[in-house]
C-alpha positions in Angstrom: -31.8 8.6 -57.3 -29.6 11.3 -55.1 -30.8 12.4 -51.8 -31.6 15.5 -52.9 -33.7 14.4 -55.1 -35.7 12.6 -52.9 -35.6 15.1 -50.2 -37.3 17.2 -53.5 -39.7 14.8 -53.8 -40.5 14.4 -50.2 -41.5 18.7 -50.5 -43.2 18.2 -52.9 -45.7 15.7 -51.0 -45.9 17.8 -48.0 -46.9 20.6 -50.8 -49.3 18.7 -52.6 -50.8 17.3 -49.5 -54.4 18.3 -48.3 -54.7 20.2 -45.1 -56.3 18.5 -42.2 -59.9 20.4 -41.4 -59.9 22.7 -38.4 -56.1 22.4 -37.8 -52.8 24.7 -38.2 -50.3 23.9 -40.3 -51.2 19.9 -40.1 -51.2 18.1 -43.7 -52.2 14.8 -45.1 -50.2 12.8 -46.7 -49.5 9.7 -48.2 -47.9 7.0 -45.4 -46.4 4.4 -48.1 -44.7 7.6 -50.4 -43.3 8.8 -47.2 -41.7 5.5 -46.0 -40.5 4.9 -49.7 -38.3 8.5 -49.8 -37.0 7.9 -45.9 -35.9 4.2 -47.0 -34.6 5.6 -50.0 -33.0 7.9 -48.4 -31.1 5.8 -45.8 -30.4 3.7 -48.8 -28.4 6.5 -50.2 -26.4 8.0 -47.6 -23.1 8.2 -48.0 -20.7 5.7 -46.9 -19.2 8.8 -44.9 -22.4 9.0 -42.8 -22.4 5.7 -42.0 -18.2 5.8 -41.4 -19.2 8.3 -39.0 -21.9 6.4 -36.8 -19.1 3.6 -37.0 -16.3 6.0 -35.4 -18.9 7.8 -33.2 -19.5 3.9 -31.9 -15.7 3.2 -32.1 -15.1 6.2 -29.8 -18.0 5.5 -27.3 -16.4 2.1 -26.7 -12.8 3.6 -26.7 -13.9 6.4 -23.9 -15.7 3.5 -22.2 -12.6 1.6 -22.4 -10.4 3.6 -21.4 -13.2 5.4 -18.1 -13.1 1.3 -17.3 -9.2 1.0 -17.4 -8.6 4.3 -15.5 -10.8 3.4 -12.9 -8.7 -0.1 -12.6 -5.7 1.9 -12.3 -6.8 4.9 -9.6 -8.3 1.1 -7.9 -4.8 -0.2 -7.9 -2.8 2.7 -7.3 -5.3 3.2 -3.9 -4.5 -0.3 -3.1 -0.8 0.6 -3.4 -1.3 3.7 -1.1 -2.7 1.5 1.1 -0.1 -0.9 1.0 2.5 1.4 1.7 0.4 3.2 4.2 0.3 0.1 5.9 4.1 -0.7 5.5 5.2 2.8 6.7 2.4 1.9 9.7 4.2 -1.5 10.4 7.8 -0.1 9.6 7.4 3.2 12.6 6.0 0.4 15.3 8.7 -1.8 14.5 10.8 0.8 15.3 9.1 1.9 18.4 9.0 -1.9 19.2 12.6 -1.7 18.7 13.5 0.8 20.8 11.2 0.1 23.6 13.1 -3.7 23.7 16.5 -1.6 23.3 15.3 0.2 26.4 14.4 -2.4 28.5 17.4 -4.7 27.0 19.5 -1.7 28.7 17.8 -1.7 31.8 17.9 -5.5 32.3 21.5 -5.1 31.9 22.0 -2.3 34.5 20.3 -4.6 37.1 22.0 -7.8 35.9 25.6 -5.2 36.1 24.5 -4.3 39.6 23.8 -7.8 41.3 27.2 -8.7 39.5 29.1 -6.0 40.8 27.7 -7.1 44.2 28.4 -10.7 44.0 31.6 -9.9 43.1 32.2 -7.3 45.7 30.7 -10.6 48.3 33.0 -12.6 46.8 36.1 -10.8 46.6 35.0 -9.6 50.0 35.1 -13.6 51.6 38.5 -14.2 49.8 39.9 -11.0 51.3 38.8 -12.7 54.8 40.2 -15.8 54.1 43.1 -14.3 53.1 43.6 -12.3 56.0 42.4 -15.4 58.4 45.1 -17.2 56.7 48.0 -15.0 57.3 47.1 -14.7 61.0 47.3 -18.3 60.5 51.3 -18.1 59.1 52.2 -15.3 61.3 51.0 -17.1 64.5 52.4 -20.2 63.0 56.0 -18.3 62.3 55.9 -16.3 66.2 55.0 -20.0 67.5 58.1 -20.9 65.4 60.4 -18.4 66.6 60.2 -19.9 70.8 60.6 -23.4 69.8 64.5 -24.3 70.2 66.1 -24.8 67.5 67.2 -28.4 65.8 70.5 -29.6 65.1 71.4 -29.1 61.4 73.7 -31.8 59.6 76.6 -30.6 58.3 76.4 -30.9 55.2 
């Protein structure tokens, strides 16, 4: 039997079938002929209908797939961001780190410079004096020399 020809039978019924009392357009008719045609009918679809359902479930799963992996991948690609949000974060106070111990590297060095220079300038400063107390020394021992008489010399 070929769908249509059930659908034919199935107009038929509802045109043979006895009109409910007091109602519009309502009709009696019979429950078991009814569920015969529709299981006949789904019994004679064609294999393209039911392809269909198959693909139409085939591509509900696909789109629900692929809604499921694109959501993983805007997930990861946010966690990314993040990550190299953080990085570029950690990478600019490095560098502010950086220069602020640059800074005070330089200004630890001005002071250590300065209390160097002055040590030396104390230092160079006592030698000069010892120096100078010295050669008072040599000239007073060389004017002391001058008045004593002088010694015989062998001949050589």
């Amino acid at each position: 039997m070929e769908i249509d020809d059930i659908l034919d039978t199935m107009d038929e019924l509802l045109d043979k079938a006895a009109v409910v009392p007091f109602t519009v357009g309502k009709v009696m008719v019979n429950k078991d002929r009814m569920t015969d045609c529709i299981n006949n009918i789904r019994l004679h679809l064609p294999s393209q209908f039911k392809s269909a359902r198959m693909i139409t479930q085939d591509r509900n799963e696909i789109l629900r797939s692929a809604n499921s992996e694109a959501e993983r991948i805007i997930k990861q690609a946010e966690e990314r961001a993040k990550v190299l949000v953080s990085n570029d974060e950690i990478t600019k106070t490095a560098k502010i780190q950086a220069a602020d111990i640059t800074k005070h590297a330089e200004e630890r060095a001005r002071q250590v410079k300065v209390v160097v220079d002055s040590y030396i300038e104390r230092v160079i400063g006592k030698s000069e004096e010892s120096l100078r107390i010295s050669l008072e020394d040599i000239r007073k021992t060389k004017s002391e020399l001058k008045g004593l008489p002088l010694v015989n010399k062998k001949s050589n």
